[in-house]
DRENDO-1510 file (C-alpha; in Angstrom, 1 decimal, always signed):
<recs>
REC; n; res; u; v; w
REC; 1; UNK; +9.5; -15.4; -7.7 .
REC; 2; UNK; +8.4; -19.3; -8.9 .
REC; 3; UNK; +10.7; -21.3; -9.5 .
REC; 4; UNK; +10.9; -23.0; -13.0 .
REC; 5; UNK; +9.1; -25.9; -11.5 .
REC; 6; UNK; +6.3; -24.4; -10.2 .
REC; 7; UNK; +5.8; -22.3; -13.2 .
REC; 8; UNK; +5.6; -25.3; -15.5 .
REC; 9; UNK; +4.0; -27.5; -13.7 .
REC; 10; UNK; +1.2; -24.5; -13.0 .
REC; 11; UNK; +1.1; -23.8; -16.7 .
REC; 12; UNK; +0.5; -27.2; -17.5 .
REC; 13; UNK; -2.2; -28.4; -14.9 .
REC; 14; UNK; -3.5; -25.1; -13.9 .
REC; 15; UNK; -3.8; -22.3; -16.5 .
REC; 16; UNK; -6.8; -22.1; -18.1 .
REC; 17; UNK; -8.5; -24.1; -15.4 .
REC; 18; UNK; -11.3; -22.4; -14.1 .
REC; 19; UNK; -15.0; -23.4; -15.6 .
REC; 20; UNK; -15.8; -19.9; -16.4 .
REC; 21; UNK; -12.7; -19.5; -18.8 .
REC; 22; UNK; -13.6; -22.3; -20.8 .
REC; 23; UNK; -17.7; -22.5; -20.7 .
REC; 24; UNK; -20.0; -19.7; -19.3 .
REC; 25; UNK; -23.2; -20.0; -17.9 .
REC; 26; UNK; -24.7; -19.5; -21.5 .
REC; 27; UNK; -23.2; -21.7; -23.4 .
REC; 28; UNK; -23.7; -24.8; -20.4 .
REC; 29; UNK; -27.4; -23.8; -20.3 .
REC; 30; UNK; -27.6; -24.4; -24.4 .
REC; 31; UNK; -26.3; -27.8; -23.8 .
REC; 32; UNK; -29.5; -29.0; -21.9 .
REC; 33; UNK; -32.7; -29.7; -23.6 .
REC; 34; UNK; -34.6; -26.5; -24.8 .
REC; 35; UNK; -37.7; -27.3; -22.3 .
REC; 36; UNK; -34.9; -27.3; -19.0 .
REC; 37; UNK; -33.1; -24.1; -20.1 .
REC; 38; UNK; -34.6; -22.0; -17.9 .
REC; 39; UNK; -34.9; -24.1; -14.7 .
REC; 40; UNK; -33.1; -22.8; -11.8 .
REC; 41; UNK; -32.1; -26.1; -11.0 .
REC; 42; UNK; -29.1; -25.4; -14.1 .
REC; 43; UNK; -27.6; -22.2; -12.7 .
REC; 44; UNK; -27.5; -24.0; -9.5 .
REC; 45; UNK; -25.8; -27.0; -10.9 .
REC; 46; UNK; -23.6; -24.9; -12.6 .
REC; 47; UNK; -22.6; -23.0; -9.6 .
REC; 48; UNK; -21.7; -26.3; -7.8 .
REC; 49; UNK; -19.7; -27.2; -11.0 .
REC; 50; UNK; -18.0; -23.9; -10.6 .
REC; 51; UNK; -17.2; -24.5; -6.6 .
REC; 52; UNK; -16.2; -28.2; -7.1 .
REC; 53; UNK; -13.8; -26.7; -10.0 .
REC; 54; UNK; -12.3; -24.1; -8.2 .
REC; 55; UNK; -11.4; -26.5; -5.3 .
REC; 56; UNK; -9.9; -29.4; -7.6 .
REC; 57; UNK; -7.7; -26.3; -8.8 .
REC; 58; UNK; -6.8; -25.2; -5.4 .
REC; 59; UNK; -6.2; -28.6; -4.6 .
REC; 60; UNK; -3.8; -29.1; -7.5 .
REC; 61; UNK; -1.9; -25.5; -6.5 .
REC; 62; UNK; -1.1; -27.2; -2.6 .
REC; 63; UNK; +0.1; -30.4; -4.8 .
REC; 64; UNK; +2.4; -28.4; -6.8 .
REC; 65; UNK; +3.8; -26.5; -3.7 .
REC; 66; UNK; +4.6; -30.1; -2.3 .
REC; 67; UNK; +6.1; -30.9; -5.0 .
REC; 68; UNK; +8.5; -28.5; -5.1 .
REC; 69; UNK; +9.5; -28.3; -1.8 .
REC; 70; UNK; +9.6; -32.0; -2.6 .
REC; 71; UNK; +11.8; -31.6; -5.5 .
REC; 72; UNK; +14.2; -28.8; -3.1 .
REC; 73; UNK; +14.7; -31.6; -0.6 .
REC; 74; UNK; +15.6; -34.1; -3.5 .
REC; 75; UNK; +18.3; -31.5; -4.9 .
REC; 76; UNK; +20.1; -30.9; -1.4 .
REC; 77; UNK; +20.2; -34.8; -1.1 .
REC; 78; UNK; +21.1; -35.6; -4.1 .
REC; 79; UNK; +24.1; -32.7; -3.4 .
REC; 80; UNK; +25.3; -34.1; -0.1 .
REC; 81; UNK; +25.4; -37.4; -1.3 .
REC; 82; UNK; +27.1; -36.0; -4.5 .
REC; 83; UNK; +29.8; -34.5; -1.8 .
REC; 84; UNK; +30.3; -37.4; -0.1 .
REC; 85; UNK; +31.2; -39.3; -3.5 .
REC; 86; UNK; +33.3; -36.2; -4.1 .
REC; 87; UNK; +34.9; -36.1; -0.6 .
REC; 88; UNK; +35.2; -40.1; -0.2 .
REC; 89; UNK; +38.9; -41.6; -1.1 .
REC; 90; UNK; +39.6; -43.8; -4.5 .
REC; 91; UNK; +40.2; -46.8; -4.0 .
REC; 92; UNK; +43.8; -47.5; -6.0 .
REC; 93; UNK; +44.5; -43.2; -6.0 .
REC; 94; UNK; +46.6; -41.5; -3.1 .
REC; 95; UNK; +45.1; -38.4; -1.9 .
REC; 96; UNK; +47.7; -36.5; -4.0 .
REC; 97; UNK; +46.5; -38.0; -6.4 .
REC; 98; UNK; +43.0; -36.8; -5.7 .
REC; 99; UNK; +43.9; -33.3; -4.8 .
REC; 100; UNK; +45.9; -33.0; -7.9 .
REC; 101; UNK; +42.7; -34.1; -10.0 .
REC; 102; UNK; +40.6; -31.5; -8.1 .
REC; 103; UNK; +42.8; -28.7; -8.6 .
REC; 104; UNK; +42.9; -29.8; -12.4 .
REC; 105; UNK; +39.3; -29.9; -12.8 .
REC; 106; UNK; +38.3; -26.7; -11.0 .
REC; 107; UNK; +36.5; -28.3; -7.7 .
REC; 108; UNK; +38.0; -26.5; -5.1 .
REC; 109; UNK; +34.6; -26.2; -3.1 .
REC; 110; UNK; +32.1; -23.7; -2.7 .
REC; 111; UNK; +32.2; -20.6; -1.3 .
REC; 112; UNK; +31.3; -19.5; +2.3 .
REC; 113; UNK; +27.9; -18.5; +2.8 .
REC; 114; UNK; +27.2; -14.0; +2.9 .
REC; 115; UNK; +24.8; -12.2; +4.7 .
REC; 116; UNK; +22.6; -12.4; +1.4 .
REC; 117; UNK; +22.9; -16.2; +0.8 .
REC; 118; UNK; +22.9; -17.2; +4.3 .
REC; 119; UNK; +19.3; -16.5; +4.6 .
REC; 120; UNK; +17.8; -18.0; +1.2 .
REC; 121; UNK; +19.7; -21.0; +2.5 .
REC; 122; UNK; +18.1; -20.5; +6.3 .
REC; 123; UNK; +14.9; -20.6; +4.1 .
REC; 124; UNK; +15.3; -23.7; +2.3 .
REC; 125; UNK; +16.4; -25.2; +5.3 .
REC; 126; UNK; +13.3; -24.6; +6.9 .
REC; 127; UNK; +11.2; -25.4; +3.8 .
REC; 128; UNK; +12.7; -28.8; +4.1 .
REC; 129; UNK; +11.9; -29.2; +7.5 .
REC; 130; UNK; +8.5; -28.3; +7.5 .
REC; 131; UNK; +8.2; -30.8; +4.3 .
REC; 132; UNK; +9.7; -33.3; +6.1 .
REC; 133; UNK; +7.4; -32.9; +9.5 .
REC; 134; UNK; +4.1; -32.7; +7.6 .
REC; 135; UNK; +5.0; -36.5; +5.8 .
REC; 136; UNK; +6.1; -37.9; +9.6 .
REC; 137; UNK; +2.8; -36.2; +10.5 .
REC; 138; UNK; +0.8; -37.7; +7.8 .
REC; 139; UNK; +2.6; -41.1; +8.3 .
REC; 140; UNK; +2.0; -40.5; +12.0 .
REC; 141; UNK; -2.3; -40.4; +10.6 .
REC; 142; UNK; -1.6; -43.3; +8.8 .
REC; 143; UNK; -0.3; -45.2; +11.4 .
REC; 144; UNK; -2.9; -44.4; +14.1 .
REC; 145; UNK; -6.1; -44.8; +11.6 .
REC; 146; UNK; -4.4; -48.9; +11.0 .
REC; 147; UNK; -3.9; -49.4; +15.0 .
REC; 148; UNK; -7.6; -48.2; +15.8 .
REC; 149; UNK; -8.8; -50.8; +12.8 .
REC; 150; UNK; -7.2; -53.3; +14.6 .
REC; 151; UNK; -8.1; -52.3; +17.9 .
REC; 152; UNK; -11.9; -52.4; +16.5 .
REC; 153; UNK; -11.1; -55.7; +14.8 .
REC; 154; UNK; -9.6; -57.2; +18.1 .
REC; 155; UNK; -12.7; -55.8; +19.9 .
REC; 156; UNK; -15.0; -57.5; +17.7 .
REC; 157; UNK; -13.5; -60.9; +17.5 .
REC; 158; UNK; -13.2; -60.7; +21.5 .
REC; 159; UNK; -17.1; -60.3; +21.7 .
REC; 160; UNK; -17.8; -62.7; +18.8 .
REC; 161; UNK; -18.7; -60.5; +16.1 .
REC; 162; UNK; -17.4; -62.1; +12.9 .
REC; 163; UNK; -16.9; -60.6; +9.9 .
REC; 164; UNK; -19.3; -61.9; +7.1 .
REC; 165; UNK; -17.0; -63.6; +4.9 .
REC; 166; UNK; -16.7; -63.5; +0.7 .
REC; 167; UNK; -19.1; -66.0; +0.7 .
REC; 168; UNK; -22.1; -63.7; +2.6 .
REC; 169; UNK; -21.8; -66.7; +4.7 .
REC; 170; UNK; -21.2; -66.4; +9.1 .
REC; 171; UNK; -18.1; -67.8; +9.5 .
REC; 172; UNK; -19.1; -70.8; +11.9 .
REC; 173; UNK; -21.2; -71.9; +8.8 .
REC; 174; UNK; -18.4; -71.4; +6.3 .
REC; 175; UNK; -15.6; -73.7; +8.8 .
REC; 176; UNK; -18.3; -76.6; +9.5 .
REC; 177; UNK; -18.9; -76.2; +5.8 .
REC; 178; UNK; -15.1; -76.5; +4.9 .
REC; 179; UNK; -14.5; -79.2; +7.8 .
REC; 180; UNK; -17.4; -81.7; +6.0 .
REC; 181; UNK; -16.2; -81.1; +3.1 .
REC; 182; UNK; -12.4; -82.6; +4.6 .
REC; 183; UNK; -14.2; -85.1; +6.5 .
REC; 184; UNK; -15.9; -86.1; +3.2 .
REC; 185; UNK; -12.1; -85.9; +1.5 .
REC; 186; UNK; -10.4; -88.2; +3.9 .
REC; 187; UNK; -13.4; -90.2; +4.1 .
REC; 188; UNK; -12.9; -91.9; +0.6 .
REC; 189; UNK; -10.2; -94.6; +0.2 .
REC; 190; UNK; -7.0; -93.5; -1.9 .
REC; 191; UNK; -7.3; -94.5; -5.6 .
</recs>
């Protein structure tokens, strides 16, 4: 079953997404001139419509499963760090105190795991996990795509290809360029 997150977020960007539930072939081909109604050219563009539609949906569908493994991860942080704040000592309260306000409140602690909620846990668990492997993978990507830039760049500036700069300029014309114009500055006397 969905959780509530995934339901709403698939009701909102998803549902009715498709081209064909909004406009069909009929109504697309009455929007073109009447002399270019029957070109083929129309159904074909339509079908690629279609296809680029259906894979902007799809695409939206993987989003929404990141998400809410996303937002699972977020919860069980935001529940550990909640326990440490629970767990941590007062300061100015003895822990009699503390165990006194517990036992008034009705946070005694949770209850040990059973055979059926052991595994949903095991689940999540491994939902995180995978979550948390495929954004060290991506940053891994990330990482690797910047060092072979700079590799390239490094390679480039050791064989004395320059980049053009803003300018459209070389760069040898652009620092003579700038170095007259400094001569030319400290040049004039001081007024």
């Amino acid at each position: 079953m969905p959780s509530t997150e995934a339901k709403l977020l698939s009701d909102f960007l998803v549902a009715p997404a498709s081209l064909g539930d909004f406009m069909t072939l009929r109504q697309f081909t009455d929007v073109f001139p009447k002399g270019h109604r029957s070109n083929p050219a129309v159904k074909a563009l339509y079908r690629e419509l279609y296809t680029l539609r259906e894979r902007d949906i799809e695409a939206v569908r993987q989003d929404i499963a990141l998400e809410v493994r996303r937002s699972k991860q977020l919860r069980r942080h935001y529940a550990r760090e909640r326990r440490q704040v629970d767990e941590a000592n007062v300061a100015g309260l003895d822990p009699v105190a503390l165990q006194t306000e517990e036992e008034l409140s009705g946070a005694h602690g949770r209850k040990p795991h059973t055979l059926q909620t052991v595994h949903a846990s095991i689940e999540e668990a491994c939902e995180a996990l995978e979550a948390q492997i495929a954004d060290m993978e991506l940053g891994n990507r990330t990482a690797l795509l910047e060092v072979e830039d700079t590799i390239s760049a490094l390679s480039d500036l050791r064989k004395g290809n320059f980049p053009q700069t803003a300018s459209g300029e070389d760069i040898g014309e652009e620092v003579l360029a700038t170095l007259k114009r400094l001569d030319a500055v400290c040049a004039e006397p001081a007024g």
